[in-house]
LUMNUVEX-62538 format. One line per field, with one value per residue (C-alpha): residue in one letter; x, y, z. Coordinates in steps of 0.05 Angstrom, whole numbers, plus 5000, padded with zeros to 4 digits. Layout:
BEGIN
type: (A,...);
c1: (X,...);
c2: (Y,...);
c3: (Z,...);
//
This chain:
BEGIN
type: (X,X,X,X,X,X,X,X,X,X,X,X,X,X,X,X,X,X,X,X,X,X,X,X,X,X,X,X,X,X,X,X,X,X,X,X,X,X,X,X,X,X,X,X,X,X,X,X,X,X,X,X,X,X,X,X,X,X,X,X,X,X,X,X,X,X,X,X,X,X,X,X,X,X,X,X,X,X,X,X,X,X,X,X,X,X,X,X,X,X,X,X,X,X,X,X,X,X,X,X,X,X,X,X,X,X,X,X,X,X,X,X,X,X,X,X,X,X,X,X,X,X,X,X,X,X,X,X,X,X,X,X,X,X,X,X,X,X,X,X,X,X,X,X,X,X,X,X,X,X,X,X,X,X,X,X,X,X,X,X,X,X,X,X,X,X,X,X,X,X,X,X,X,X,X,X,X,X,X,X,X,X,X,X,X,X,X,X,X,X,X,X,X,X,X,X,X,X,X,X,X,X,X,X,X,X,X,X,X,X,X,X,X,X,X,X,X,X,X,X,X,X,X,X,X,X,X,X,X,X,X,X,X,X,X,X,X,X,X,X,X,X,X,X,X,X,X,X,X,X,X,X,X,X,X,X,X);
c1: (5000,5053,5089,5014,5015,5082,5086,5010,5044,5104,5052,5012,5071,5078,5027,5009,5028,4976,4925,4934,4936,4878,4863,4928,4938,4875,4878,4954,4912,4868,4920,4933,4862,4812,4753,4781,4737,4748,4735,4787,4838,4814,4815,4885,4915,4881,4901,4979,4978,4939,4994,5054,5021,5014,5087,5111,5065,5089,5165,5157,5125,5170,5232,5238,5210,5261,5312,5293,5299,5368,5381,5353,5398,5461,5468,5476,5530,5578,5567,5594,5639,5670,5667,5701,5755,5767,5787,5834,5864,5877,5906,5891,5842,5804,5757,5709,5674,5598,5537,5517,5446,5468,5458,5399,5358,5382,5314,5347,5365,5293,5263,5316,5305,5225,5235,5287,5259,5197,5248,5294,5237,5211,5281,5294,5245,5257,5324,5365,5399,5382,5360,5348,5284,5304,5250,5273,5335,5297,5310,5378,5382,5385,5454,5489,5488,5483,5554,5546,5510,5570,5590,5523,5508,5440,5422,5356,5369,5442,5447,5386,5423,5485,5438,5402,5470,5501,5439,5436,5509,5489,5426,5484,5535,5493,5469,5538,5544,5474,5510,5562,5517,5462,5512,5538,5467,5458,5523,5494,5431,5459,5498,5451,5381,5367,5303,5335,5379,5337,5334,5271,5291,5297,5312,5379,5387,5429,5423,5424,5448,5520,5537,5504,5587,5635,5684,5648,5644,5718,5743,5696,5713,5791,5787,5750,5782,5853,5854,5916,5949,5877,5886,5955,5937,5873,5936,5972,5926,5896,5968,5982,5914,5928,5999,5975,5917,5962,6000,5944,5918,5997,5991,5924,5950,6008,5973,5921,5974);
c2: (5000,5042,5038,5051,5113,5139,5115,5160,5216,5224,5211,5260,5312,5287,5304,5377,5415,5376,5384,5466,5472,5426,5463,5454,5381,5369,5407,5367,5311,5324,5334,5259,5234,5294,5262,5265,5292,5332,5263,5227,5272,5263,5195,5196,5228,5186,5123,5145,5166,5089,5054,5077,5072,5000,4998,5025,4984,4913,4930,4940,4879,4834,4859,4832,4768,4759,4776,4719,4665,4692,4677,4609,4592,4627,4603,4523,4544,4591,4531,4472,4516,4525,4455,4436,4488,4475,4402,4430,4483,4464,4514,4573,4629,4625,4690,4666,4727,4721,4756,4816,4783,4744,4805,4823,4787,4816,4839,4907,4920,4905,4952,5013,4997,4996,5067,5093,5085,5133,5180,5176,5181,5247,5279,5261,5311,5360,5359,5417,5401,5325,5301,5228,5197,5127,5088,5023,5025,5018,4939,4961,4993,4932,4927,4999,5002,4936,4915,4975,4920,4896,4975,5000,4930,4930,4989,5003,5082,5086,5044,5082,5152,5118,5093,5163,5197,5145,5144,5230,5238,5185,5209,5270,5230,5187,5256,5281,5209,5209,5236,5186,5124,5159,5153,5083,5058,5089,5057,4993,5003,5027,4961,4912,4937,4918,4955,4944,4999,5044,5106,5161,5221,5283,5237,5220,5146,5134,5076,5074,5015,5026,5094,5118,5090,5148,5096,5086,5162,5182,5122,5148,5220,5198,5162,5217,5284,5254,5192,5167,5190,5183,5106,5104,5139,5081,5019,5055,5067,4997,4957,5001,4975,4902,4905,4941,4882,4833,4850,4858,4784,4762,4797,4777,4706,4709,4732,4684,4627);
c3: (5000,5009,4949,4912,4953,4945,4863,4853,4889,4847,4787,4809,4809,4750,4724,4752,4687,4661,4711,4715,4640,4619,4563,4533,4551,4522,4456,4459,4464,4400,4353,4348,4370,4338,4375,4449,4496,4568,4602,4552,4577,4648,4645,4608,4680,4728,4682,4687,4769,4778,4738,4770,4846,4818,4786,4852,4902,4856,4866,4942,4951,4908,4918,4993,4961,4905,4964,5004,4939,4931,5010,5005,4938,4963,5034,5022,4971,5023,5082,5032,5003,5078,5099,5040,5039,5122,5092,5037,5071,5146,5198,5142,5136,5073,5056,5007,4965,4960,4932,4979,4962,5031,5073,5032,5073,5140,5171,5183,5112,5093,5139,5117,5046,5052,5087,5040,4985,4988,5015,4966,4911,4943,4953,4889,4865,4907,4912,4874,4817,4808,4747,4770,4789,4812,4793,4751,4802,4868,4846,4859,4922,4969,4945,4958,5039,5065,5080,5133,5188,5220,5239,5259,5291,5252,5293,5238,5256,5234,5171,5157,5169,5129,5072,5065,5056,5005,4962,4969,4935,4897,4861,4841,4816,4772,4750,4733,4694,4665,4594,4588,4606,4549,4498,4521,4520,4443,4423,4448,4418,4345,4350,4368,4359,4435,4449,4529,4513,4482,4512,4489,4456,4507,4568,4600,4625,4693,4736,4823,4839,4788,4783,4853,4882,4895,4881,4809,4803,4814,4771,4709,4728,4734,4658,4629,4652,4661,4606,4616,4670,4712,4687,4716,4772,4785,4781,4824,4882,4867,4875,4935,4969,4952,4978,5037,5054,5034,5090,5137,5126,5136,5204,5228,5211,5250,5304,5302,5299);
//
């Protein structure tokens, strides 16, 4: 119910040029459809606020659902794969890399996400200077905060403090990026004729849950102001991290032995 709410809200901003110029919309209206009457045009507004409470309501509901399927796959795989490397690799400390889909499911992320994202949909238009309205993305946003739970404890006030300030800059940077990901998606398109990465004329296309990372952000805006010397400057920084948790996990094992 909420999501039906908070999607006819937004479509109901939407659509207040519309409503305060009916006259226009609806003589707009008649030069592809001569016949269309007042109530046409009426009917037209109502029909678009209706469908995207729906859009929104459906994506509240299943997201949390699709979350738990990825849980229930993802979980059996990490516990073999741990039993099985304890056998291979005795007396060492193995980090196996998994899905963030496993913390998904955490009951705190759930409840942040469910209050994020009508926030983040209503800042979104009122924020100054965003150009993003997050809507196909909010699929997306499960992923961008949760690895926070083990410093905030769960603690549903924090991560939901932390999440509201990562997805903030983050509506701006895919903003600043919504250009380069257009003409990516038209380059794609052009080549393959995938209506997926079709983008309409007069709109930008960004996406949340990828370019919403400051890490993302400063690695495009390091390639594309500073080419080659921001791509030397990337392998740099990113052999001096390695090296410098390489010999972290040296010294943790030595201390653990």
């Amino acid at each position: 119910m909420l999501g039906v709410i908070v999607g006819g809200l937004i479509a109901l901003f939407g659509e207040a040029g519309h409503i305060t110029n009916f006259a226009g919309y609806l003589d707009e209206l008649r030069k592809t459809a001569p016949g269309t009457t007042a109530t046409d045009a009426t009917v037209s507004i109502v029909k678009n606020v209706l469908a995207l409470g729906v859009i929104m309501g459906a994506v509240m509901e299943l997201i949390p659902r699709i979350t738990k399927l990825f849980i229930d796959g993802l979980m059996p795989i990490s516990e073999r794969t741990k039993s099985l490397v304890a056998k291979k690799f005795k007396g060492k400390r193995i980090y196996i890399g998994m899905s963030p889909a496993l913390v998904i499911g955490h009951p705190t992320t759930l409840v942040v996400s469910l209050f994020l994202i009508p926030t983040i949909l209503a800042l979104a238009v009122f924020l100054p200077g965003n150009q993003f309205l997050p809507l196909a993305s909010l699929a997306g946003m499960f992923y961008l905060f949760p690895m926070v739970l083990p410093f905030t404890k769960g603690n549903v006030v924090r991560t939901f403090i932390i999440g509201l300030v990562v997805l903030v800059f983050g509506l701006y940077f895919v903003t600043d990026m919504a250009p380069a990901f257009t003409q990516a998606a038209a380059s794609v398109y052009a080549e393959t004729g995938d209506k997926a990465a079709k983008i309409p004329d007069g709109f930008l296309g960004g996406a949340l849950d990828f370019a919403s990372s400051f890490f993302g952000w400063a690695i495009y805006k390091a390639t594309a102001s500073l080419k080659y010397v921001g791509m030397v400057l990337l392998i740099c920084v990113t052999i001096a991290l390695m090296l410098f948790n390489r010999r972290r996990i040296i010294a943790s094992e030595k201390n653990a032995d």
